[in-house]
DRENDREN-283142 format. One line per 10 residues: number of its first residue (from 1); their letters; for each residue x, y, z of N, C-alpha, C, CB. Coordinates in nm, 2 decimals, m for minus. Glycine has a CB too. Layout:
NUM> a> X:Y:Z:X:Y:Z:X:Y:Z:X:Y:Z; ...
//
This chain:
1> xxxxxxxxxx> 5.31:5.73:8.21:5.44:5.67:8.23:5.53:5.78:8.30:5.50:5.62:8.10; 5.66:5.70:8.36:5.73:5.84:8.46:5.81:5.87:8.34:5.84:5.81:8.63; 5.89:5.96:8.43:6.00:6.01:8.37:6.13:5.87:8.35:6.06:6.15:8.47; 6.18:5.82:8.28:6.31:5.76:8.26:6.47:5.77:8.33:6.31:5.78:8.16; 6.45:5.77:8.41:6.58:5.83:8.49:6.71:5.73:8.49:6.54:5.87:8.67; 6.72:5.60:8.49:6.84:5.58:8.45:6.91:5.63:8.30:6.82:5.45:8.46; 6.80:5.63:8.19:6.88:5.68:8.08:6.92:5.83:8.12:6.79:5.66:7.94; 6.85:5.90:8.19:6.92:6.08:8.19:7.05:6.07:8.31:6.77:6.23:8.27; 7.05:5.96:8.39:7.16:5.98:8.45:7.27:5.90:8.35:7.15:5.92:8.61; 7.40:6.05:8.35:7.51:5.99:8.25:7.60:5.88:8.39:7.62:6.15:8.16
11> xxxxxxxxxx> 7.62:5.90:8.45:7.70:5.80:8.56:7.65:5.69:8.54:7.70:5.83:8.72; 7.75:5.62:8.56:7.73:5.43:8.61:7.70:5.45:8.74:7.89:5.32:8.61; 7.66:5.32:8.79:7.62:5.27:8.97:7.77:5.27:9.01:7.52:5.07:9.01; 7.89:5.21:8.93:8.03:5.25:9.01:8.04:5.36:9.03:8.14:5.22:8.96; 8.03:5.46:8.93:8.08:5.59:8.95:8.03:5.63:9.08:8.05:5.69:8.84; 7.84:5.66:9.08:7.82:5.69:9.13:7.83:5.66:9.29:7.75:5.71:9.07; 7.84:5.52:9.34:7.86:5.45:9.44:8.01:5.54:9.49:7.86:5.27:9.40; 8.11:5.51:9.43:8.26:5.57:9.43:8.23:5.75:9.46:8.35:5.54:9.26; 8.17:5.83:9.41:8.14:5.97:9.42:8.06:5.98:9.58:8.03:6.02:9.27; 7.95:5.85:9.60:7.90:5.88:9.76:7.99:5.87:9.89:7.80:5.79:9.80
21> xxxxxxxxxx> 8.11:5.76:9.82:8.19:5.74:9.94:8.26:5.84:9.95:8.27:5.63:9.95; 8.29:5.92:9.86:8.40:6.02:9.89:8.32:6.19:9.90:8.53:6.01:9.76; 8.26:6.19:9.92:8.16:6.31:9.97:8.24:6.35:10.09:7.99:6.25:10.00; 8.21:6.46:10.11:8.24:6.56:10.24:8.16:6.50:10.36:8.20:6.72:10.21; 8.04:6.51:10.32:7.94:6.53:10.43:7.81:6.46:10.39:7.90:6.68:10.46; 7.72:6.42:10.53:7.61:6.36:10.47:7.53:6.40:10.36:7.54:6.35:10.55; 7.50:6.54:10.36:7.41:6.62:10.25:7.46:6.56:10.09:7.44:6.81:10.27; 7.57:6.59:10.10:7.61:6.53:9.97:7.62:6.43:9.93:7.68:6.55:9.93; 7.65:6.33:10.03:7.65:6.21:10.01:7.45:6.17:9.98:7.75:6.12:10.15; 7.37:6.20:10.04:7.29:6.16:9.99:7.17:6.24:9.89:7.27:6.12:10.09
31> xxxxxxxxxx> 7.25:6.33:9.85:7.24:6.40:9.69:7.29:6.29:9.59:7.34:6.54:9.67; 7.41:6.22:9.61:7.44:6.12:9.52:7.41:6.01:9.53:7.53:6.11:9.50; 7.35:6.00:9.65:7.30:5.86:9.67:7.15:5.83:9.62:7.30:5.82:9.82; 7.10:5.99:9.57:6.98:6.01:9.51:6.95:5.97:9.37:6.96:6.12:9.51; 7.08:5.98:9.29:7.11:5.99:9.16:7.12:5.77:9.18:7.29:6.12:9.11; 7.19:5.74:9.22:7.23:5.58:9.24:7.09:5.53:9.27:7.36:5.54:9.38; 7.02:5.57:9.34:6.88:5.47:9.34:6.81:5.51:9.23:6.77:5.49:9.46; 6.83:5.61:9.18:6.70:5.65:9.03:6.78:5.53:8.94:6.72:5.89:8.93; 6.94:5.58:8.96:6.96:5.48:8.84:6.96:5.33:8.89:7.12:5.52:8.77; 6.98:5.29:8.98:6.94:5.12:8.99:6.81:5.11:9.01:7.00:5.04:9.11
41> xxxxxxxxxx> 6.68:5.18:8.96:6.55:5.14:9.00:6.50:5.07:9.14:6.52:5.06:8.89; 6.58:5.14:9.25:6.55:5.12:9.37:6.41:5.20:9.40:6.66:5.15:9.45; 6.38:5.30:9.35:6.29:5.37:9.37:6.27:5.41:9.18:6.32:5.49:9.50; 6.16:5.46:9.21:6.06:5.49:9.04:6.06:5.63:9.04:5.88:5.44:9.03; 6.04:5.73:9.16:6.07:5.84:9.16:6.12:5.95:9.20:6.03:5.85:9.16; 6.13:6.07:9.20:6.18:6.15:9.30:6.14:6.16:9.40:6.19:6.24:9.28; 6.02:6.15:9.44:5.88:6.16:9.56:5.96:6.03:9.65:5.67:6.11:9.48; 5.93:5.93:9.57:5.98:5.83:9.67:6.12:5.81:9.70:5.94:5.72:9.64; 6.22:5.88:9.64:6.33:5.93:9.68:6.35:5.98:9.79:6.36:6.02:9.61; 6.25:6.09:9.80:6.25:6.20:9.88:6.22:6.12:10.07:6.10:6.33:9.80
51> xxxxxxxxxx> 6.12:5.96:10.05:6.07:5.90:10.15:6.17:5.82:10.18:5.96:5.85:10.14; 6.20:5.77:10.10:6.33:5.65:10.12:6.45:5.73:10.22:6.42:5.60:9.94; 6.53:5.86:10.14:6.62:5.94:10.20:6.58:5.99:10.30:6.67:6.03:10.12; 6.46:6.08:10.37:6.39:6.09:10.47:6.41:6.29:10.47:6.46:5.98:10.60; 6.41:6.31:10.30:6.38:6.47:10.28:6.25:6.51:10.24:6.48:6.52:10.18; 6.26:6.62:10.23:6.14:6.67:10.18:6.14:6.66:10.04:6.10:6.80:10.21; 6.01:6.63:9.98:6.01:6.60:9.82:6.09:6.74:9.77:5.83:6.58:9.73; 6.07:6.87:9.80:6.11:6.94:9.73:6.23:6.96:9.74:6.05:7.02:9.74; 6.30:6.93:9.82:6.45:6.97:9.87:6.51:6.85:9.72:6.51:6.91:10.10; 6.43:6.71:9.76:6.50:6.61:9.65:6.48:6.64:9.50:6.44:6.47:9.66
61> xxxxxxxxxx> 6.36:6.72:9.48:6.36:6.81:9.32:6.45:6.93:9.28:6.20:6.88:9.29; 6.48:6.98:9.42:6.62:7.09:9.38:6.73:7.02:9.33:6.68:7.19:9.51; 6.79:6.91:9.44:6.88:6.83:9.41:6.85:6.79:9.24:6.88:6.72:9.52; 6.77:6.71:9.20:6.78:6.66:9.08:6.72:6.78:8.99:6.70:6.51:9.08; 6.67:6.90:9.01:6.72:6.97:8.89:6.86:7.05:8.87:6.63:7.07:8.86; 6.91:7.04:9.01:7.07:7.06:9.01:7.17:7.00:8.91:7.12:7.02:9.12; 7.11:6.84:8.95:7.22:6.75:8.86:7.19:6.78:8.72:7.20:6.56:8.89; 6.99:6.81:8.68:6.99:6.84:8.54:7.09:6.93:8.47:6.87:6.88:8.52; 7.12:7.05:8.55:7.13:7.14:8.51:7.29:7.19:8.47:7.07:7.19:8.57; 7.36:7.08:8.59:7.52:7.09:8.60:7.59:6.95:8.63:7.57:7.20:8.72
71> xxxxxxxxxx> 7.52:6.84:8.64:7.57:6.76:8.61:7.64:6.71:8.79:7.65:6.80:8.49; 7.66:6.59:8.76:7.73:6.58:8.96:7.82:6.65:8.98:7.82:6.44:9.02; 7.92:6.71:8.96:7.97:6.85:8.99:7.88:6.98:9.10:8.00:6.92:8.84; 7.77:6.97:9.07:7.73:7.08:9.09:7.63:7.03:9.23:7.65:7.15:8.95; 7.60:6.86:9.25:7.57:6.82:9.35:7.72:6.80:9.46:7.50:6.71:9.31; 7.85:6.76:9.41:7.90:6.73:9.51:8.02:6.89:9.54:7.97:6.55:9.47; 7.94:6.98:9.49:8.00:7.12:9.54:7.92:7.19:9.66:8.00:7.24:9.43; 8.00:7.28:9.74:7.96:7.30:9.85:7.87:7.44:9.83:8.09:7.29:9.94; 7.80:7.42:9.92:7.70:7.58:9.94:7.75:7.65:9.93:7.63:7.62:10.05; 7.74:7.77:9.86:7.76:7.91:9.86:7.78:7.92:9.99:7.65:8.01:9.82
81> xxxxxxxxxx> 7.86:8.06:10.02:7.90:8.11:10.15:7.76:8.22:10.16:8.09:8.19:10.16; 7.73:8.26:10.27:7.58:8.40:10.29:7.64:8.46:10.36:7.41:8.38:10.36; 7.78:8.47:10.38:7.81:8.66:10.46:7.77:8.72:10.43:7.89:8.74:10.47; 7.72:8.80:10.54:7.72:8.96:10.55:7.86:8.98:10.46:7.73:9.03:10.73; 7.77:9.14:10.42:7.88:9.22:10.31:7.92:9.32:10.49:7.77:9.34:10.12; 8.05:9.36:10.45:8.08:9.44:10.57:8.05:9.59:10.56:8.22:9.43:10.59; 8.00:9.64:10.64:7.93:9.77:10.70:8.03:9.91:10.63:7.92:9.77:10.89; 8.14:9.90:10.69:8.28:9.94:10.66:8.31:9.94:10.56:8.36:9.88:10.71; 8.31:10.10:10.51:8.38:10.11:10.39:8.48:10.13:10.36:8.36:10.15:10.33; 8.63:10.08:10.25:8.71:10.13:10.24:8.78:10.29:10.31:8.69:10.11:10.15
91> xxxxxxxxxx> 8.71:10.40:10.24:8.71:10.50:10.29:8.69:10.54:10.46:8.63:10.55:10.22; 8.61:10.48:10.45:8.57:10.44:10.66:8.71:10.41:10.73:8.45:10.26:10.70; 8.75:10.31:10.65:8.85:10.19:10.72:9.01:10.31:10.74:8.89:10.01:10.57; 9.03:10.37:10.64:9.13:10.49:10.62:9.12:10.62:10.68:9.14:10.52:10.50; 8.99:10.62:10.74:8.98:10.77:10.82:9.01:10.72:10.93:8.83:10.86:10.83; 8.92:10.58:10.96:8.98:10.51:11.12:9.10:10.51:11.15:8.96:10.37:11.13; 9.15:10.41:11.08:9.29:10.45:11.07:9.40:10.53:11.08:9.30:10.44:11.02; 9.35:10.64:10.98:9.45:10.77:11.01:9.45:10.84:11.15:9.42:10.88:10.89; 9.29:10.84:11.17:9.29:10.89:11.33:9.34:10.78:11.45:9.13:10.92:11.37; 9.32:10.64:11.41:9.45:10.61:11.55:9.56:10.65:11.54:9.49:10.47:11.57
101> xxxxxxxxxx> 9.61:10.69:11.42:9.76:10.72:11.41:9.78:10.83:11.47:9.81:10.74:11.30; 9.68:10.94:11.43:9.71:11.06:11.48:9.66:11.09:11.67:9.64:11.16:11.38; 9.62:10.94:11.67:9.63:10.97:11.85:9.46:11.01:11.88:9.77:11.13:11.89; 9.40:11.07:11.79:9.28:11.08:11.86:9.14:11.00:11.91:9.26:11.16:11.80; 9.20:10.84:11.88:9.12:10.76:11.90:9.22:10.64:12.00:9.05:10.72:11.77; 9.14:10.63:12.11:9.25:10.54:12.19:9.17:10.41:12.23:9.31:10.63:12.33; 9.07:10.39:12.21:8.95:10.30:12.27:8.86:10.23:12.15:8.83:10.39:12.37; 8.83:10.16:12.24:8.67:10.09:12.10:8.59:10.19:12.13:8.56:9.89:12.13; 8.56:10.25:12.26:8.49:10.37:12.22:8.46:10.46:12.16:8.49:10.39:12.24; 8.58:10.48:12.16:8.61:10.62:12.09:8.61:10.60:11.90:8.81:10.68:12.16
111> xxxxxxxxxx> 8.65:10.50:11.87:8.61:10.42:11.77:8.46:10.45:11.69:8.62:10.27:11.84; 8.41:10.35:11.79:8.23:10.35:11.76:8.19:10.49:11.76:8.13:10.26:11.90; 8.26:10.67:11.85:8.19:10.78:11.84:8.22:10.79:11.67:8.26:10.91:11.96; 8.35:10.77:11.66:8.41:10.86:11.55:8.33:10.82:11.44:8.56:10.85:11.51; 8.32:10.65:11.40:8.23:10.56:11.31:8.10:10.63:11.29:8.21:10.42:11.37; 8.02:10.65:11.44:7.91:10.72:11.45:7.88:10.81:11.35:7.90:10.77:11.55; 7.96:10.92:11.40:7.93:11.06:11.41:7.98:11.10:11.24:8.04:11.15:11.56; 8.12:11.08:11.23:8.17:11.11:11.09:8.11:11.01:10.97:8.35:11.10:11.09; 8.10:10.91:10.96:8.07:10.78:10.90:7.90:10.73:10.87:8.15:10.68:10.99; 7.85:10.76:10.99:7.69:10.71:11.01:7.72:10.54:10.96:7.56:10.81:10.88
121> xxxxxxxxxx> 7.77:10.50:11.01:7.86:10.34:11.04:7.80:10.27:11.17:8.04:10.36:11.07; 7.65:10.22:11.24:7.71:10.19:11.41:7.70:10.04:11.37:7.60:10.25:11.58; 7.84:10.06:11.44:7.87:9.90:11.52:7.88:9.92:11.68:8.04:9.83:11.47; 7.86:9.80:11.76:7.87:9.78:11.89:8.01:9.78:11.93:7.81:9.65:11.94; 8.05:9.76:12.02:8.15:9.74:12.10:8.20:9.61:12.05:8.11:9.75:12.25; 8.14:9.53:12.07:8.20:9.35:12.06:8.24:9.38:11.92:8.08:9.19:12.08; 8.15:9.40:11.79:8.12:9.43:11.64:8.26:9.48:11.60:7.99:9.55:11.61; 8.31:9.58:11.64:8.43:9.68:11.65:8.51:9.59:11.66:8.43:9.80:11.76; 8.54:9.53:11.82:8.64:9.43:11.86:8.72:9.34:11.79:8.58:9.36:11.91; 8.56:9.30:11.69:8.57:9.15:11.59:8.65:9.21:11.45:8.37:9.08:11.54
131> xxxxxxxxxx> 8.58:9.30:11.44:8.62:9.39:11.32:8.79:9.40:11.32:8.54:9.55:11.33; 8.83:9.48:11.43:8.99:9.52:11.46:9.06:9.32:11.47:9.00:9.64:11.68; 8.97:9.22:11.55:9.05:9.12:11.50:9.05:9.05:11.36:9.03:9.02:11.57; 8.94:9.06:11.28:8.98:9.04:11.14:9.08:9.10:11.08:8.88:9.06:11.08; 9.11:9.17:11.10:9.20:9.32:10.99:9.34:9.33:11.10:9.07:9.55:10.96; 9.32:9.24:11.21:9.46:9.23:11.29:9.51:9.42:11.31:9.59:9.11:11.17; 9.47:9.48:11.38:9.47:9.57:11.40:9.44:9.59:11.54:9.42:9.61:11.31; 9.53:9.67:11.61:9.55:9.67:11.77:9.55:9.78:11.76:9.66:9.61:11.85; 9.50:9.86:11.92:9.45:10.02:11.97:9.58:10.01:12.06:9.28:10.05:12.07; 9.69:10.03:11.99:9.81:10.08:12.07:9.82:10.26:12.12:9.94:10.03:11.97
141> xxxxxxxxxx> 9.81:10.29:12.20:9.84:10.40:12.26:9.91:10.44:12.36:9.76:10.43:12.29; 10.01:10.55:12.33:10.11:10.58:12.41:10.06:10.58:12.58:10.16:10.73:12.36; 10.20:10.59:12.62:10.20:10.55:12.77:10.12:10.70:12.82:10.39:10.53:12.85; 10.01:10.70:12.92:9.94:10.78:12.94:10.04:10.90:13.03:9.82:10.72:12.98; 9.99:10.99:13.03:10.02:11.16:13.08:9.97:11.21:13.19:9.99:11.27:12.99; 10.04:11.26:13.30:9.90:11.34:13.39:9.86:11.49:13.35:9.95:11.35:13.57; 9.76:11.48:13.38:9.69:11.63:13.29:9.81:11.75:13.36:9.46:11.68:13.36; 9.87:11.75:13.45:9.93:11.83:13.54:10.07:11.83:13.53:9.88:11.80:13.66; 10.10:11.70:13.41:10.27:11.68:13.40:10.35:11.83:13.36:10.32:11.55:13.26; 10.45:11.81:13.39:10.55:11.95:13.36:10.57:11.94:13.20:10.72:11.94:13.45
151> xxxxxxxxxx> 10.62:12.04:13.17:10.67:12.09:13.01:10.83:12.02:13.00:10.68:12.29:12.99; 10.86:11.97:12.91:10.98:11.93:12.90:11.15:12.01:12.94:10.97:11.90:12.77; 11.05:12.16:12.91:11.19:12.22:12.96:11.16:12.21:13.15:11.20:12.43:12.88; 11.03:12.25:13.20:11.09:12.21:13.33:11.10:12.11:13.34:11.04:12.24:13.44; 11.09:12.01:13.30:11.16:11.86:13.36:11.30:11.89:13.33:11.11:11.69:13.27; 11.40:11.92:13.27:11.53:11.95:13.20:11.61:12.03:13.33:11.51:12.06:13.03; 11.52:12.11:13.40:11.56:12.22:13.49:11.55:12.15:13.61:11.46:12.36:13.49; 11.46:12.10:13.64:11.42:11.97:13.74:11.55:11.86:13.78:11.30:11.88:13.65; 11.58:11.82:13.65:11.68:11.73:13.72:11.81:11.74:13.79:11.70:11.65:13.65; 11.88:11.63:13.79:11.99:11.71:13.90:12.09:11.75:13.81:12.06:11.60:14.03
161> xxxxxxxxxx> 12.16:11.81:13.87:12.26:11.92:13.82:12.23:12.03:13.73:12.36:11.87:13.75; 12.12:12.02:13.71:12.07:12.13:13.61:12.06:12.26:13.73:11.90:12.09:13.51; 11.97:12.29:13.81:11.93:12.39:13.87:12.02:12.43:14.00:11.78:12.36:13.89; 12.12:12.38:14.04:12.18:12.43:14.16:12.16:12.29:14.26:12.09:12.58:14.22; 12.17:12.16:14.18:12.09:12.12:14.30:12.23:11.97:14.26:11.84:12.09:14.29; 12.27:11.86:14.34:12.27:11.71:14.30:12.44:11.75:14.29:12.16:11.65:14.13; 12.53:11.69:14.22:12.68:11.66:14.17:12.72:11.80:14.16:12.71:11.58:14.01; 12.66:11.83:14.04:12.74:11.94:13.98:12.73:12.07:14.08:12.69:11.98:13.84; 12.68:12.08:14.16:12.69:12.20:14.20:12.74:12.22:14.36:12.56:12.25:14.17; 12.77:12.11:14.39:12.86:12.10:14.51:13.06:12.09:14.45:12.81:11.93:14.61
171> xxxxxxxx> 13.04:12.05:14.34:13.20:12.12:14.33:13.24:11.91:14.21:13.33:12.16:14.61; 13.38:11.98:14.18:13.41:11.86:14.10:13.43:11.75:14.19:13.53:11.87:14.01; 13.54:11.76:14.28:13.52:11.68:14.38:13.44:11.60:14.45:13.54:11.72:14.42; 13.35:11.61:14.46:13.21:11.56:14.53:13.25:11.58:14.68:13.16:11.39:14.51; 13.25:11.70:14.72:13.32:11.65:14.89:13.18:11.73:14.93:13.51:11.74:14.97; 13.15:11.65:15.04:13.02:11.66:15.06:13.04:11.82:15.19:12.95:11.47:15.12; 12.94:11.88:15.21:12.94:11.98:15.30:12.91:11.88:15.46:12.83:12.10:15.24; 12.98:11.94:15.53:12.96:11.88:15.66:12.94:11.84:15.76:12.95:11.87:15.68
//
């Protein structure tokens, strides 16, 4: 003799009918649509569960030791999530950090050396990218320099009126020489 499955299902055919319509998604809806044919003796087993619904027997024995085990709750909840754990550690994330601040990282390149080299961390280029858009974090870097620019004091000497040159040094007047 089989197993008895209307008496182990605690739901009614309303409940359970009412619980398929309001399912997220097909999977779940026909997890509970699994439990509603055991209990209306549409089918006798799980096996033929499994042919009727058009799963594999075993997928329909996980489902119903699910429901054994937690009850429809635990069928009409959604999958675990399977992310990746991130590469990046705290500590990582704060050295990164402190060095954009201090200017010595201006690029995803330069990024991925530092990760490399100090960290033993590799991520790609795109990886990096994705990473800086999760954590909303932008590679702002000052307006660039030419290797050959002047020192601030000669720019100061440079401009006009400073060195003999522009307004001030033709007289208060402005009368031009001429």
């Amino acid at each position: 003799m089989g197993i008895p499955y209307p008496s182990l299902i605690r739901e009614d055919v309303g409940q359970l009918h009412a619980a398929e319509r309001a399912a997220r998604d097909k999977a779940r809806a026909d997890r509970v649509r699994l439990l509603r044919f055991l209990k209306e003796g549409r089918v006798a087993s799980v096996s033929q569960a499994a042919a009727v619904l058009g799963y594999r027997v075993r997928t329909v024995q996980r489902g119903w030791q699910g429901y054994r085990e937690g009850g429809l709750a635990v069928l009409l909840a959604p999958p675990p999530r399977r992310a990746r754990t991130e590469r990046l550690t705290p500590e990582a994330w704060a050295g990164l950090e402190a060095e954009m601040r201090a200017g010595h990282i201006g690029g995803l390149h330069e990024g991925q050396i530092y990760l490399r080299d100090t960290w033993h961390i590799g991520y790609g280029i795109d990886a990096l990218s994705k990473l800086f858009q999760r954590r909303k974090t932008k590679l702002k870097t000052g307006r660039p320099r030419h290797r050959k620019a002047a020192s601030p004091a000669e720019q100061a000497a440079f401009k006009k009126g400073a060195g003999g040159h522009g307004v001030a040094a033709r007289g208060a007047a402005g009368v031009r020489d001429g």
